[in-house]
C-alpha positions in Angstrom: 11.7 -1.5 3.3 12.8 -4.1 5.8 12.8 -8.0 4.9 9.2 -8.0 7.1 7.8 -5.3 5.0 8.7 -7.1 2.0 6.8 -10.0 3.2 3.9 -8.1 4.1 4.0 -6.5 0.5 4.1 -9.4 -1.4 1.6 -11.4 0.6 -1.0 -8.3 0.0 -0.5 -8.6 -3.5 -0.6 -12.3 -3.2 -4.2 -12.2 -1.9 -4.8 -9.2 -4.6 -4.0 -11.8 -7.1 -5.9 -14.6 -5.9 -9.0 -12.8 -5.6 -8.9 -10.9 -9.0 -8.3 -14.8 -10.3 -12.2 -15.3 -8.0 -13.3 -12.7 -10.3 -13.4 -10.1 -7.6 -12.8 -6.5 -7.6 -10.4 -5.5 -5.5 -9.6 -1.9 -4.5 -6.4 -0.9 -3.0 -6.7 2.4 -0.4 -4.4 5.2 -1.2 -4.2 5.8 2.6 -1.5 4.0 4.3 -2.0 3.1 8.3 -5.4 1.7 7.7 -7.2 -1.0 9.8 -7.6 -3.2 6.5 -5.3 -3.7 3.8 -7.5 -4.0 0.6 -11.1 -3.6 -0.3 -13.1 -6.6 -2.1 -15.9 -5.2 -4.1 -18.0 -8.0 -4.2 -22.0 -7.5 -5.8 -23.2 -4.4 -4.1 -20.6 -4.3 -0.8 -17.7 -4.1 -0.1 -15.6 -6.3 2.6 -12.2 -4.8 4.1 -9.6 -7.2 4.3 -7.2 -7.6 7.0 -3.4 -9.7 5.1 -1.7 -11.6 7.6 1.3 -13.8 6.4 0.8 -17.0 8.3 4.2 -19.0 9.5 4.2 -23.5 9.2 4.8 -25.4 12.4 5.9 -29.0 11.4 4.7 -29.1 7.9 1.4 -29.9 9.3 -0.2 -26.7 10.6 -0.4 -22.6 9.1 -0.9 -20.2 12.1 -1.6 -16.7 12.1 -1.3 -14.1 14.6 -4.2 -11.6 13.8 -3.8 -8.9 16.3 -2.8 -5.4 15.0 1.1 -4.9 14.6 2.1 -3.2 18.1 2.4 0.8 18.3 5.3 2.3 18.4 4.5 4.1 21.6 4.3 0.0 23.3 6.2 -2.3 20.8 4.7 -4.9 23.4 1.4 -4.4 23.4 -0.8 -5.9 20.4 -4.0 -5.0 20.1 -7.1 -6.7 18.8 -9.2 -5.9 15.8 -12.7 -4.8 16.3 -15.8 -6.0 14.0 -15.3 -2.4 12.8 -12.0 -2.7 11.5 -12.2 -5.5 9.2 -14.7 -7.8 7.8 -12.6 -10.6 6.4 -8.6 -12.2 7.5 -6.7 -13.3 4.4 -4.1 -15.8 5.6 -1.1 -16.2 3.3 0.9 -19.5 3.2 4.4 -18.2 1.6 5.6 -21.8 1.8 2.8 -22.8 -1.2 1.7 -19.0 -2.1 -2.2 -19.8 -1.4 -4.6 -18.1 0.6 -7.4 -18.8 3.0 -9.7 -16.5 4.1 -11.6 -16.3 7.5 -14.4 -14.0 8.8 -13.6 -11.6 11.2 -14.9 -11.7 14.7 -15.2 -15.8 15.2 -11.1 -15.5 16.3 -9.3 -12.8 18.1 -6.0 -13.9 18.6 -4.8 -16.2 16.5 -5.6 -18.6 13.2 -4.6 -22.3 12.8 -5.4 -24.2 10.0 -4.4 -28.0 9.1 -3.4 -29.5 5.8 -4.1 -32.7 6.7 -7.0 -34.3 9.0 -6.9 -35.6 11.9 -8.8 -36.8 14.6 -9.3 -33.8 17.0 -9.5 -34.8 20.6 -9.9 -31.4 22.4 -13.4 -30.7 21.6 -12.3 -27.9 19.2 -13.1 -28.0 15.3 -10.7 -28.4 12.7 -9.3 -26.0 10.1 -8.8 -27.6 7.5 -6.5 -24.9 5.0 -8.5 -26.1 1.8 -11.9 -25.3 3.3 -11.3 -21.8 3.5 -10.0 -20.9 -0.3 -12.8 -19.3 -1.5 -13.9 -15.9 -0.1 -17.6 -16.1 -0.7 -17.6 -18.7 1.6 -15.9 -16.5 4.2 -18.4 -13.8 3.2 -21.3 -16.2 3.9 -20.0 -17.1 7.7 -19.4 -13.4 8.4 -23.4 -12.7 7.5 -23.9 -15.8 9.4 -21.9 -14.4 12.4 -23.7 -11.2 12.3 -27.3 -12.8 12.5 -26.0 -14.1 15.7 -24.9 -11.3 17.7 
């Protein structure tokens, strides 16, 4: 396993950890090449979860590039997930080991989240890292999100 796939690895089990220490269940698929990389069992449902190790610009921000990995027919081409794929993005700061988790289909592209705040001037909202620790929150937005479309 390349350095890459190590990260990967441990950033899986990273969110694996975190969420059995939610009091979650969490269910790891035996089949590899999936669209998700682990299953919270949450109540009655269950969520697929996308892992995506997230990289630090200045100390300041964690962004995540949440496309699929590119084919090997078209290394260049990344391709988006669908609101079939996966229900919920766990982002994984390896810098502090935490992770914030984000419902699929508000984002298609990519995820930046703050640690600090700041006055925002470009009409977007903020992301503040902290907000988004808890996935039942996540959970929440993603019924919210469906309701809407």
């Amino acid at each position: 396993m390349n350095s890459r796939g190590m990260i990967g690895y441990a950033s899986e089990r990273l969110v694996e950890s975190d969420l059995l220490f939610q009091g979650i269940v969490v269910l790891n698929p035996s089949q590899p090449d999936l669209e998700y990389d682990l299953v919270a069992q949450i109540g009655n449902e269950n969520f697929k979860i996308q892992v995506k190790t997230g990289k630090r610009k200045d100390d300041k921000v964690l962004v995540a590039d949440i496309r699929k990995s590119a084919s090997p027919r078209n290394p260049y081409k990344k391709l988006h997930y669908t609101k079939d794929d996966v229900d919920i993005f766990a982002i994984t700061d390896p810098e502090t080991r935490r992770v914030a988790y984000y419902p699929a289909g508000e984002v298609s592209r990519e995820i930046t989240f703050r640690f600090e705040k700041r006055k925002c001037r470009n009409g977007y909202a903020e992301r503040l890292f902290n907000d988004f620790t808890d996935i039942k929150a996540a959970i929440e937005k993603l019924f919210s999100l469906q309701r809407i479309s």
